[in-house]
Structure formats: structure tokens, C-alpha cells
C-alpha positions in Angstrom: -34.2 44.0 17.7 -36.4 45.4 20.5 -38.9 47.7 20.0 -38.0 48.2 16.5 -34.5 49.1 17.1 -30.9 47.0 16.8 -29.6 46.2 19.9 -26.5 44.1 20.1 -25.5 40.5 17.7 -25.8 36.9 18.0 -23.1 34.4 16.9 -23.1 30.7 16.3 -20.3 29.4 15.1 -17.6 26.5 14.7 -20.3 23.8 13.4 -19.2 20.6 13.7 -21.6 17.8 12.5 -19.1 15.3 13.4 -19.5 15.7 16.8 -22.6 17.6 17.1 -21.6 21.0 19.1 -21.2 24.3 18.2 -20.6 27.6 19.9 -22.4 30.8 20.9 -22.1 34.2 22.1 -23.9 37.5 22.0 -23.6 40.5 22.8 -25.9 43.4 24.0 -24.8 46.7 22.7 -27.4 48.9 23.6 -27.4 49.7 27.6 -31.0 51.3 27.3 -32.6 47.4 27.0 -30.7 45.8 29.8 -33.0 44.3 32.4 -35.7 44.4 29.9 -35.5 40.4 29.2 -33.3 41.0 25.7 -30.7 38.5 26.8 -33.3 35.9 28.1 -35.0 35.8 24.8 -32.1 35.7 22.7 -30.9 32.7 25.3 -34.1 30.9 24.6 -33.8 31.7 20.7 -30.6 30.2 20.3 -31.1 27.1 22.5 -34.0 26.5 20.6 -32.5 27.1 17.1 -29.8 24.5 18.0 -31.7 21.7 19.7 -34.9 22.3 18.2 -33.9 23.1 14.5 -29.9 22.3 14.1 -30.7 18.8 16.0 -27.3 19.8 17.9 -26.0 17.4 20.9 -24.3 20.3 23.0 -24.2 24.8 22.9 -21.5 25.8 24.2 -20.0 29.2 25.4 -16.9 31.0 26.9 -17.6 34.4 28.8 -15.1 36.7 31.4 -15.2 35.5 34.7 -16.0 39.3 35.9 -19.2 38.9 33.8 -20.8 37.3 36.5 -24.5 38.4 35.6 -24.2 36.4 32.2 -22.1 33.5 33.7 -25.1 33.6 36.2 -28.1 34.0 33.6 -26.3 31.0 31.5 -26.5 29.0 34.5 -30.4 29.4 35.4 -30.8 28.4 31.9 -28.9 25.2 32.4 -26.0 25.9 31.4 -22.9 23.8 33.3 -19.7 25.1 33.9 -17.2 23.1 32.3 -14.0 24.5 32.8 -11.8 27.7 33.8 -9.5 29.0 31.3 -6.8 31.0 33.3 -5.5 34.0 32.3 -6.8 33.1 28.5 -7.6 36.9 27.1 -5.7 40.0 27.5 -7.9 43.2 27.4 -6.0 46.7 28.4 -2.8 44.6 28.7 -5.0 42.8 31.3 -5.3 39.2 31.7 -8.5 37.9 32.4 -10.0 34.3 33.1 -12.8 32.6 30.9 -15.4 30.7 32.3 -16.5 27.7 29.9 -20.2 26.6 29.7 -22.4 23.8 27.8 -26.0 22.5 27.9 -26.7 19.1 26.3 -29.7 18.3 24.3 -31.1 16.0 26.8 -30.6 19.1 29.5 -32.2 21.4 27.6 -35.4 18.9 26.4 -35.6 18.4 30.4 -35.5 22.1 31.4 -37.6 23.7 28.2 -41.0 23.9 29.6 -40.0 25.3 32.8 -38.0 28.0 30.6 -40.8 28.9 28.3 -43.3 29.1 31.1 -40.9 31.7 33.0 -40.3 33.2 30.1 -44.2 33.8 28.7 -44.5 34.9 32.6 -42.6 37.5 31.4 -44.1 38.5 28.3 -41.3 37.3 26.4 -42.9 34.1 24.6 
């Protein structure tokens, strides 16, 4: 929600306790809240929720390589870039690449304070 109003989803999914991962993704549905910190705060939310209260080892994600902005904004987060899937989704009878990200608990223990202080700079914390 922003300002009262539904905006888009979150996803966490395939747990596994076994090896301590899971996955993410989100998406922002509603173009009138883009550039208003919406995906920063539900970035933070969800690292949080999986380090902080899942006790998670690793977040990982998979976005379109055109999506450069979200590639980008998982990567000032601390995200790594762990792979290139080529030509792994077809969209319009297109093929497109996936980009493959992951943080680590220890990356994200090491990087949180700088993120909450940028982000309660912002009036989002």
C-alpha cells in the first residue's frame, strides 16, 4: 500500500530450510507511485523479513535484463549478480535474458545500517 491505496504484490517463495534460501520478486502495478521510494521500501521489507525474521542464509531473484532500473536498484542494495540465463522467457514470441541475483546474510548484516540510514533520509523508515 501507499497512501492508502494497493499498489503492486510481493512474492517469497520456494523455501527451503535445508539449504537456507528462498526467492523473491515484486511487482509495482501502479505507475502513479514509481520514483516515490515504493520499491526501496518493499526491498528493505523483504530483506529484512528474510534475514531478520526467517533467519534465511541467501534472497535471491531473477529479473529481465531490459529491466535495467530494478537490476540496478537490486544492486545498490547489495545484491550480486550471479548468473545470466539466456534467452530463458519468451514474452510476445520474444526471447528474453534473465539476470540472476542474491545477497547473503552476512552481506546484508554488513550493508543494513547504511540502507536504513538512506532510507530514513528519505522518509521511508
Amino acid at each position: 500500500m501507499c497512501d492508502g491505496v494497493d499498489v503492486g504484490l510481493v512474492n517469497v517463495y520456494d523455501l527451503d530450510q535445508q539449504n537456507q534460501r528462498c526467492y523473491w520478486a515484486f511487482y509495482v502495478a501502479d505507475p502513479n507511485v514509481r520514483g516515490k521510494g515504493v520499491g526501496s521500501f518493499v526491498e528493505y521489507s523483504v530483506l529484512h523479513y528474510v534475514f531478520d525474521e526467517l533467519g534465511l542464509n541467501k534472497l535471491c531473484c531473477e529479473v529481465l535484463d531490459f529491466n535495467e532500473a530494478v537490476v540496478n536498484m537490486h544492486k545498490r542494495f547489495g545484491f550480486q549478480q550471479e548468473g545470466l540465463y539466456r534467452e530463458h522467457i519468451i514474452k510476445g514470441g520474444q526471447a528474453f535474458d534473465v539476470v540472476a541475483l542474491a545477497m547473503l546474510r552476512n552481506e546484508w548484516e554488513s550493508r543494513k545500517p547504511q540502507i536504513e540510514e538512506r532510507l530514513r533520509r528519505k522518509g521511508l523508515l
